[in-house]
C-alpha positions in Angstrom: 11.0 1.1 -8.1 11.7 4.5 -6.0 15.3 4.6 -4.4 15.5 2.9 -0.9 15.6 5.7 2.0 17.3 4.3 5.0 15.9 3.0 8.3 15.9 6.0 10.9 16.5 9.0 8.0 13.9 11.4 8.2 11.9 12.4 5.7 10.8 16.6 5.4 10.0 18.8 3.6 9.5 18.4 0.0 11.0 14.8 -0.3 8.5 14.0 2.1 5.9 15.9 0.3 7.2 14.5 -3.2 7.4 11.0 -2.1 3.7 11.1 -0.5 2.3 11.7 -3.8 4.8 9.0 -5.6 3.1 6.5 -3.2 0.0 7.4 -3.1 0.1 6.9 -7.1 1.3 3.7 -6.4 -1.5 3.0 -4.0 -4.2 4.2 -6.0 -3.2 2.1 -9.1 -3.7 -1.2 -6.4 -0.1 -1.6 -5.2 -0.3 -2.9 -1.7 1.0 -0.8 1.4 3.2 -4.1 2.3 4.4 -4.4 -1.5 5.6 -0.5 -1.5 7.1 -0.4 2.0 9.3 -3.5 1.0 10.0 -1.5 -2.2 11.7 1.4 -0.2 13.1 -0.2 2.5 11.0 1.3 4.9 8.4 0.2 7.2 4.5 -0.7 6.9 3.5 1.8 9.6 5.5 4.9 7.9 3.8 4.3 4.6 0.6 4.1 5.7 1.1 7.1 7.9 2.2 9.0 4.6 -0.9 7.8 2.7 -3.1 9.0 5.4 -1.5 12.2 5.9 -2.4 12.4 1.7 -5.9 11.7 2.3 -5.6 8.7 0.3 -9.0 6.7 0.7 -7.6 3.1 1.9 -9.2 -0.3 0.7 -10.2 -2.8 3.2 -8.1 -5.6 4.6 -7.5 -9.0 2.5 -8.1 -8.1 -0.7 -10.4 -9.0 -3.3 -13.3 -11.3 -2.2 -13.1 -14.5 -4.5 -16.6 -16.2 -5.8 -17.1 -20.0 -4.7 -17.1 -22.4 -7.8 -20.8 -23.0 -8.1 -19.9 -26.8 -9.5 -18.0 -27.1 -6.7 -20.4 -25.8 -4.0 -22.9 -27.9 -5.6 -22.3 -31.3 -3.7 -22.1 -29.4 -0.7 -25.7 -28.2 0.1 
């Protein structure tokens, strides 16, 4: 868990530059942007900003695509 930064402190500098990387690691390992903005305390729109501004390649919207149960699908056709 990375320490909460308060709503409306700015972030510069190197803590800015330090905490990009932090959550782009996070990212990258499959954390959610939602999941690691609630983490910190800060908002969905400022972590994503960070993770672009990092370059970080982000994954499409609603997550994993789940298979149909062939059995299930079977009575259906």
């Amino acid at each position: 868990m990375a320490e909460k930064i308060a709503r409306g402190a700015r972030v510069v500098g190197e803590r800015r530059t330090s905490l990009a990387a932090e959550l782009a690691k996070r990212y990258e390992s499959g954390e959610s942007v939602r999941s690691i903005a609630d983490d910190i305390g800060r908002s969905y729109g400022f972590v994503h900003g960070l993770l672009v501004q990092e370059n970080v390649p982000m994954r499409r919207r609603g997550g994993p695509v789940k298979k149909v149960d062939e059995r299930s699908s079977a009575g259906h056709r």
